[in-house]
C-alpha angles and dihedrals in degrees: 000000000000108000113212115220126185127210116198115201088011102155099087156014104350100002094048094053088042083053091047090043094055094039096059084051085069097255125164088240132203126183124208122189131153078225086085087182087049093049100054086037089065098026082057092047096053102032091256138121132264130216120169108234130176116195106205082055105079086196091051099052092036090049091050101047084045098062080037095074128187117002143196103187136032127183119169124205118166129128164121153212128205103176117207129136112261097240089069105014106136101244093228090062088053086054088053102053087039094051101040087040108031110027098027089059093052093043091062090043088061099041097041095047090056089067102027116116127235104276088024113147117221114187126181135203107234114156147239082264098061082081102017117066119222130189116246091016104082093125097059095030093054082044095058102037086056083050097055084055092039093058093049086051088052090046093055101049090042098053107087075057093059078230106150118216121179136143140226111228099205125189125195110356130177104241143116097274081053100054102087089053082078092061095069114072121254099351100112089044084054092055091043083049087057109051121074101226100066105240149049122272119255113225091251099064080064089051096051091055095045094056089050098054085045087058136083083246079084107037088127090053114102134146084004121138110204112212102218100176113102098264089293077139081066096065135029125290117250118256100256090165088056095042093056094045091054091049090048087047 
């Protein structure tokens, strides 16, 4: 029987190699992103389909799941990070994070959960900063920490359904949203310095988790949030706050 995953914000970094990951496991793939070019550019290239989505938007998300139809796998991907210290963080750019993040995450757990089938797997992409605090980062960090909870509530009300709902929690991967990390001195040899094992993660070590947790390998997983990150929680986070002050100086 063909099995149906969605991967929401799939058309790039995490969700592209997630894409790529469930797709070579012989599903049936479709690829939501609010990038509509992006989308049909990766569904194309792996033989899915595309729907523009966009996740802060509920009839969008709604709309999309709806011509989805029936589905056995869900993994959501989408976010964001606009550092800033909360004294002087623009309101506007809290919103953001909060409502990419935060609501977005719970909009596709409504709306997923209302087409998912009995023994379906959602997984959702929450971060090393949903347990470990990081200056400047109090938006995202407050955001993923609300998603980690957020998955346990899910898993609760799912599970009569036998309907598994976990989270990865990654740390430093290489993808798009990481690049300008690179642009502030220092900041991306401060993370390496911190985890323990001595590098930063490939979006594929994500994939690979995710198609673990969407398989009957873990049919006894459920509420759990998987740290990915090469034990950085471990350690302490960089000071990104500090690093971009002394770049603006």
């Amino acid at each position: 029987m063909t099995r149906t995953a969605v991967v929401v914000g799939g058309a790039s970094g995490i969700g592209l190699a997630t894409a790529k990951a469930l797709a070579a496991e012989e599903f049936s793939l479709v690829i939501a992103d609010v990038n509509a070019d992006a989308a049909r550019t990766a569904a194309d290239h792996l033989g899915a389909r595309a729907v523009t989505l966009d996740v802060t938007d509920e009839s969008s998300v709604a709309a999309g799941f709806e011509t989805i139809g029936a589905i056995d796998a869900v993994v959501s991907c989408a976010g964001l990070t606009i550092p800033g210290a909360l004294t002087e963080l623009e309101l506007e750019h809290w919103q953001t994070t909060i409502d990419v993040c935060l609501t977005g995450s719970f909009l596709v757990l409504k709306h997923a959960g209302q087409h998912i089938v009995d023994g379906g797997s959602i997984i959702v992409i929450s971060s090393l900063n949903g347990r470990q605090p990081g200056a400047g980062m109090g938006a995202y960090c407050a955001s993923k920490a609300a998603v980690t909870m957020l998955v346990e509530v899910a898993a609760l009300e799912m599970a009569p359904r036998k309907v598994r709902v976990n989270a990865i929690s990654p740390g430093l991967i290489d993808t798009p949203l990481t690049e300008g990390l690179a642009l502030v001195p220092g900041l991306i040899d401060e993370y390496v310095e911190n985890t323990p094992l001595g590098r930063s993660g490939r979006p594929e070590e994500i994939a690979d988790m995710a198609v673990f947790l969407a398989s009957e390998k873990a049919a006894w997983i459920t509420g759990a949030a998987f740290d990915v990150n090469g034990g950085a929680h471990l350690q302490r986070y960089p000071d990104v706050l500090g690093k971009m002050r002394a770049l603006m100086s």
